[in-house]
C-alpha positions in Angstrom: 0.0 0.0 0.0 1.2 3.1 -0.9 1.2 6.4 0.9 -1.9 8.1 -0.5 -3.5 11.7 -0.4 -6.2 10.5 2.0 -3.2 9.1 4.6 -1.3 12.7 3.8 -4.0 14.5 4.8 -5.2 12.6 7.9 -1.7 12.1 9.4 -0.2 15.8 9.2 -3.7 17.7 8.9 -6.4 15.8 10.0 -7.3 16.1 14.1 -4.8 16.3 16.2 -5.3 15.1 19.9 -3.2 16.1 22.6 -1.7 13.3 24.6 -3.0 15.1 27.6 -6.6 14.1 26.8 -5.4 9.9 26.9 -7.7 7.7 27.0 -9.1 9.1 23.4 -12.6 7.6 22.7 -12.3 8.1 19.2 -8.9 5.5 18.9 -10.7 2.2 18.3 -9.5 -0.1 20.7 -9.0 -3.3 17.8 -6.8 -2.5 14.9 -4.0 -2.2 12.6 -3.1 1.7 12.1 -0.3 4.3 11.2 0.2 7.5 13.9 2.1 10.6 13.8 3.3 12.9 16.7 4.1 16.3 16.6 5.4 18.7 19.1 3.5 21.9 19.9 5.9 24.3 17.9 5.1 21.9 15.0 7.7 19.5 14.5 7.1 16.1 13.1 8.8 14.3 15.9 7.8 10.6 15.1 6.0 8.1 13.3 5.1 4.6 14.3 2.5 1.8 13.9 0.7 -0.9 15.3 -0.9 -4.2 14.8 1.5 -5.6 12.6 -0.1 -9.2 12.9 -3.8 -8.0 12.3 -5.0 -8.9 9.1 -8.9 -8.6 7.6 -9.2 -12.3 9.1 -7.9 -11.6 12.7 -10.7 -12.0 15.2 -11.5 -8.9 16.8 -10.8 -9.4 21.3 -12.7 -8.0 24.2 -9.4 -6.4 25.3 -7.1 -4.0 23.7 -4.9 -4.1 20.3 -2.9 -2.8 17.6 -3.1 1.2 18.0 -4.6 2.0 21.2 -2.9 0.1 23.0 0.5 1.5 21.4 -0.6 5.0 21.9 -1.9 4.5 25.8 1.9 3.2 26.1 3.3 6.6 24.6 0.6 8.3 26.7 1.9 6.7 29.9 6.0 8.2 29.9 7.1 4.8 30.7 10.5 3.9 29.0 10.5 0.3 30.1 9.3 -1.2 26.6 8.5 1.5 24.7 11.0 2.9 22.6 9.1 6.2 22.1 9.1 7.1 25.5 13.2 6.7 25.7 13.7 8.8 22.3 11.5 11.6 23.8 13.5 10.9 27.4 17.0 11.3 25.5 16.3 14.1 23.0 13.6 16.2 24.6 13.7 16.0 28.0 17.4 15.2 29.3 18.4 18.9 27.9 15.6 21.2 30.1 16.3 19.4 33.2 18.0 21.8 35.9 20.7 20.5 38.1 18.3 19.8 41.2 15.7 17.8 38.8 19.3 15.2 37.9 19.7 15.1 41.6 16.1 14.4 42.7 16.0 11.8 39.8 19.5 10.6 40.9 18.6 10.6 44.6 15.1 8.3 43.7 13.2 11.6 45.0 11.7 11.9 41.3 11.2 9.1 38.8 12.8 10.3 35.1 9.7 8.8 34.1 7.2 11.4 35.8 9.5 14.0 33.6 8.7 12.0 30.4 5.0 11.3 31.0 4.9 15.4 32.3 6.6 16.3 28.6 4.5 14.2 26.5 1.6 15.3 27.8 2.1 19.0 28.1 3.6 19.2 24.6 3.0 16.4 22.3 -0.5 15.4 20.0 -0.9 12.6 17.3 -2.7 11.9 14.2 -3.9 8.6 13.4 -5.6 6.4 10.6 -6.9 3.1 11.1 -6.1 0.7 8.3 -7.2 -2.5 7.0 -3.6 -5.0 8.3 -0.8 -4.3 9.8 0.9 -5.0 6.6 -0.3 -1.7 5.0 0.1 0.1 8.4 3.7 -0.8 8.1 4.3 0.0 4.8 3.3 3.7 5.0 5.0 3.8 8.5 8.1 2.9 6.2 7.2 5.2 3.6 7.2 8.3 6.1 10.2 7.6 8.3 12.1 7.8 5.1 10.8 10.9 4.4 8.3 9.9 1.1 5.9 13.2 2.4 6.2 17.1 2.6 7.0 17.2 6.5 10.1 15.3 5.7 11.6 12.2 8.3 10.8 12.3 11.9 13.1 13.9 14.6 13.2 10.7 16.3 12.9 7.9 14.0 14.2 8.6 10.9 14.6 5.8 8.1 17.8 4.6 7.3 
């Protein structure tokens, strides 16, 4: 599947939701889709999918999978399995923090995590579409970390 008009519009114009406001009703909660993030002075930061092993056959569960469940994780600041959270952690946050925010994380007063989770959700939205597979959802994941779309690769996760 290629990267179409419809996908360029939805994932660098269509609504974006501010992290802030996680849990998002309108993310379905089963299925393969493509997401974009973008920081509040309008970066494109990142792109990433989900539900690589959904196809038009997978039966739908009662619990959550594919995107939703990949963006609560981003929404949560957690690095521990979420390779989002540590980019952001490494690139954004690590250069504001003050002297006596390295000690407090250092000492165990504060949890680097807290600054992560505080960061995303004071600065960060995403765009999503919802896709038939996770084989398409991959493919224009692919197609926009190597920079196939006017905003160019992501700050983060840039194709090789």
């Amino acid at each position: 599947m290629s990267l179409s008009d419809q996908h360029v519009t939805e994932l660098s114009r269509g609504t974006a939701y501010s992290f802030a406001s996680w849990p998002n009703p309108s993310v379905p909660t089963f299925g393969a889709g493509v997401y974009t993030i973008w920081h509040s002075d309008g970066r494109f930061i990142y792109v990433g999918m989900s539900g690589r092993g959904i196809t038009v056959e997978t039966i739908r569960r009662n619990t959550p999978q594919g995107l939703y469940t990949r963006l609560q994780s981003h929404a949560s600041g957690r690095r521990s399995g979420d390779q989002f959270c540590v980019y952001v952690a490494d690139r954004l946050v690590l250069p504001i923090l003050t002297q006596q925010d390295i000690a407090a994380i250092a000492s165990g007063r504060h949890q680097m995590d807290a600054f992560v989770r505080r960061y995303i959700h004071e600065n960060l939205s995403y765009r999503f579409v919802m896709l038939s597979d996770g084989a398409a959802a991959y493919a224009i994941e692919a197609a926009i970390k190597n920079g196939e779309w006017e905003h160019g690769r992501p700050l983060l996760n840039p194709g090789g």
